[in-house]
N, C-alpha and C positions, 0 to 999 in steps of 0.2 A: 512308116519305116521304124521310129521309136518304137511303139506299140508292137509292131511285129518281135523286134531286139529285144523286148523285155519278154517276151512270152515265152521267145525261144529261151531266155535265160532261168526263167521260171521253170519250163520242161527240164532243161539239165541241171537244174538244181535240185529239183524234186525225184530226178532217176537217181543221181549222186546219193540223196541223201536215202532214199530206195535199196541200192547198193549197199551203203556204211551199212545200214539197219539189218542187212542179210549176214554180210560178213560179220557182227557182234554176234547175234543172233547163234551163229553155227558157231564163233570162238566158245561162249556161252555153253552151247551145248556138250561139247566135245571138251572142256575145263570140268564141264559136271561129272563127266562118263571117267575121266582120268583120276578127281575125287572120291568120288561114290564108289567105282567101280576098283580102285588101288589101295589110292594113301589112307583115306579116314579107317577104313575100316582092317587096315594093317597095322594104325598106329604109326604109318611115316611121313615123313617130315619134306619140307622142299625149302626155295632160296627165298629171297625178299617179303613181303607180308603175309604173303601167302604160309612159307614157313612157320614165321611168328605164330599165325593163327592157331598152325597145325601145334605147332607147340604147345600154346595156353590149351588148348583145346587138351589135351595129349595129359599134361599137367594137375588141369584143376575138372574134365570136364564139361565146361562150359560150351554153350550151342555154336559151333565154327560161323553158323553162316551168321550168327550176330557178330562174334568175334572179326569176321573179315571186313562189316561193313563198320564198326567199332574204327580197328585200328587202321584202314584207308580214311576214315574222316579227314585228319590232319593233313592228309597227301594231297585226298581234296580239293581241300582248302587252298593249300600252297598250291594248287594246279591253275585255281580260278585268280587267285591273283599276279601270279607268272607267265601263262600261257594264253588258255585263250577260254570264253565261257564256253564257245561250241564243245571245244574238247570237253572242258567239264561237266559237261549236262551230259554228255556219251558216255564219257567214264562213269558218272554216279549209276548211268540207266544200266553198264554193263554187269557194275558190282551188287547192285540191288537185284539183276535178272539173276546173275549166278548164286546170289544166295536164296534168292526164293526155287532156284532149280533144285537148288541142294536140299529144299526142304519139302517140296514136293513129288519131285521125280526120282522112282527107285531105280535102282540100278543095281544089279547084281553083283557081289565079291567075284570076282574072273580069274583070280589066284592067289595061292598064300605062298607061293616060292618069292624070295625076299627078291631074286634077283631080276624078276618077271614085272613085280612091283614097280621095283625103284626105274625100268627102262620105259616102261609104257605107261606107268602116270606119268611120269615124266614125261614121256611122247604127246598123251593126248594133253595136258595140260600148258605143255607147252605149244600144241596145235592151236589149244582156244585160245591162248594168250595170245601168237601172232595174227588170226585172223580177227579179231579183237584190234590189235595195233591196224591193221590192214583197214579196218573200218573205220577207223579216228578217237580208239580210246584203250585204256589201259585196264587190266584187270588187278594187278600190282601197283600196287602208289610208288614201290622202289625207285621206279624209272623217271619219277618225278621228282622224288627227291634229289635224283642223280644229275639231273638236270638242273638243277637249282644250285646244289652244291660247286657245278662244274661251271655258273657265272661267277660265283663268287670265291672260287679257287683257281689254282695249277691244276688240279685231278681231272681228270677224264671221266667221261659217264662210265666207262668199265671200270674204270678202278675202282669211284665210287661203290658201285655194286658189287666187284669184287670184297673190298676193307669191310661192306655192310657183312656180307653173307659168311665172311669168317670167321666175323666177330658172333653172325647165329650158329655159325655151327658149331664153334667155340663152345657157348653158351650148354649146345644141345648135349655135348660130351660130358659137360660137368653137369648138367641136371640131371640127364636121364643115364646115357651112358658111351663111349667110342663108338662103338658099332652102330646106332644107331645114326648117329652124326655122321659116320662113312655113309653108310647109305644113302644120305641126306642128300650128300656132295652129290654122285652118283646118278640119283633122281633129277637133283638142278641141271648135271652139266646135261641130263637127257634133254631136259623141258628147255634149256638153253640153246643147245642145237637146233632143235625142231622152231624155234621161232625165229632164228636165223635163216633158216630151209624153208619156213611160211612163206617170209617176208620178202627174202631174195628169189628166191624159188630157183624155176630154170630160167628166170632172168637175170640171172647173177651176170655183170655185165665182165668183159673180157676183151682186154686191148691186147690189140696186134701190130709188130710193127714189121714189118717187110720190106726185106734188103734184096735188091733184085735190079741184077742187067735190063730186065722185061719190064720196068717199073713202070714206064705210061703205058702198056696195055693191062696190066692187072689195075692201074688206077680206073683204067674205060672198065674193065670187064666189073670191078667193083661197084662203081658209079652208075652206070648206064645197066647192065644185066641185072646184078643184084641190089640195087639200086639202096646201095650203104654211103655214108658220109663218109668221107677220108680227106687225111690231111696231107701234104706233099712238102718232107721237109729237103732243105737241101743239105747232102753228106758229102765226105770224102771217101775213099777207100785208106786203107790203113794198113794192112798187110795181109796175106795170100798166101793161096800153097806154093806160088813162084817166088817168095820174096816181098818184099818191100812195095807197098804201091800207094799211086797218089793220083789217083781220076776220082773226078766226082760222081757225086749217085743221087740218085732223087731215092728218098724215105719215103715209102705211104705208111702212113699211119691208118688205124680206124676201129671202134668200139664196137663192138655186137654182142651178142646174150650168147648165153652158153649153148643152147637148142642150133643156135646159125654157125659156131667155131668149126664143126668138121666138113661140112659144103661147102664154108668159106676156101679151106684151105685146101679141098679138094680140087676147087676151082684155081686157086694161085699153083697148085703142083702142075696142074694140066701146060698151064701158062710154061715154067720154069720149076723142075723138077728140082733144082738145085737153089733155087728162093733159102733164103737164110730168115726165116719166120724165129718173132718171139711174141711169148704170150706170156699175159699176166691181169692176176683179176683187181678189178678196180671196185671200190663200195659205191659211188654213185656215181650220175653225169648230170649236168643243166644243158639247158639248152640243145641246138644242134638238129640231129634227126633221129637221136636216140628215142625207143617209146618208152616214155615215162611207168614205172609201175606202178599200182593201184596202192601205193603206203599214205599214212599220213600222220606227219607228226607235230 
């Protein structure tokens, strides 16, 4: 029975790690096509190291994809001793893969419109970067520094990152010049979206909370049909289109992904057309019957 438990643990650790290897693999790819194919050969610029790079690059010349693995060293570093080695061997093989992509694999300029540029390196680079994070490593050392900073401060991983990338585009306004530095911005906030929309995808998770006469049959129809976790709090009533009222109400509560909210609530109309539904999105859940998405940090 031991023997059995260890092999099957072996099997899911070996698809697991199967899995992470695909998902860098393709962030990798699709970070190359957003480089090669936008920024480098436009001359623009993006947020956290990557920026930087683009910068010295931009500046003095010098070959990015040394520059990138150069100045992630020290992130690194602080990755291996903060977090965890798994991560850091992923992170090293992701930013070694992406500069050897960059130095072997061409990729055609796709447009000189600045505005074409700055939306879709940014897209695909912020494509690689999330599916990258989706696999267990960073192609940015920012987000580790952000992390570190954020145990041993008040700031938050956004702010962090935000204070860093103001201070780069700051930089890039008075080296080079405004417009470029707009751009800059522009580019980031593209690649920043798209690795929010990686990462969350159309599992962005979405609580519901539902006020209703009918409340133990949409809790069965939840439960039992669509077979969702829900919670049952207990309410009062508060006031109405008659006045003033004070009977009590059972709350169901319950979390589901963005893909399940219009079934869901098709199913509660059927129920009780006059269901007093609210929604609102939530960043993550433990536990429960929620399915976990495939991130890892």
């Amino acid at each position: 029975m031991v023997t059995t438990r260890r092999a099957r643990a072996v099997r899911l650790n070996l698809i697991q790690n199967s899995q992470d290897a695909a998902l860098i693999a393709i962030g990798v790819l699709l970070a190359s096509i957003g480089l090669r194919g936008f920024l480098l050969p436009n001359g623009f610029l993006d947020g956290g190291v990557t920026g930087i790079s683009l910068l010295v690059n931009r500046l003095t010349g010098w070959s990015f994809s040394v520059l990138l693995i150069l100045i992630n060293a020290p992130f690194i570093l602080l990755a291996y001793k903060q977090l965890s080695k798994r991560f850091t061997i992923k992170t090293i093989a992701a930013i070694i893969g992406l500069a050897t992509c960059l130095v072997l694999i061409k990729v055609p300029t796709f447009t000189q419109d600045k505005l074409l540029i700055a939306i879709f390196g940014g897209f695909f680079l912020g494509a690689g970067i999330g599916m990258s994070i989706r696999g267990g490593a960073v192609l940015d050392g920012t987000e580790v520094l952000a992390l570190y900073i954020n145990r041993k401060t008040v700031l938050s991983v956004g702010e962090v990152i935000m204070y860093f990338n103001v201070l780069l585009f700051g930089v890039a306004a008075v080296l080079i010049n405004v417009e470029t530095a707009m751009y800059a911005m522009l580019t980031y906030f593209s690649a920043s979206k798209t690795v929010d929309f990686v990462i969350q995808g159309f599992e962005e998770y979405i609580a519901l909370t539902i006020i209703s006469e009918k409340s133990e049959l949409i809790r069965k129809t939840l439960t039992l049909k669509l077979k969702k976790g829900v919670t049952v709090f207990k309410g009062k009533s508060g006031f109405g289109k008659r006045g003033q009222k004070n009977e009590e109400i059972d709350i169901v509560y319950t979390v589901v992904t963005r893909l399940e909210v219009h079934n869901i609530i098709d199913e509660i109309e059927r129920i009780d057309e006059k269901a007093f539904i609210v929604q609102h999105n939530i960043n993550d859940t433990r536990g429960g019957m929620i399915k976990k998405r495939a991130t890892h940090h």
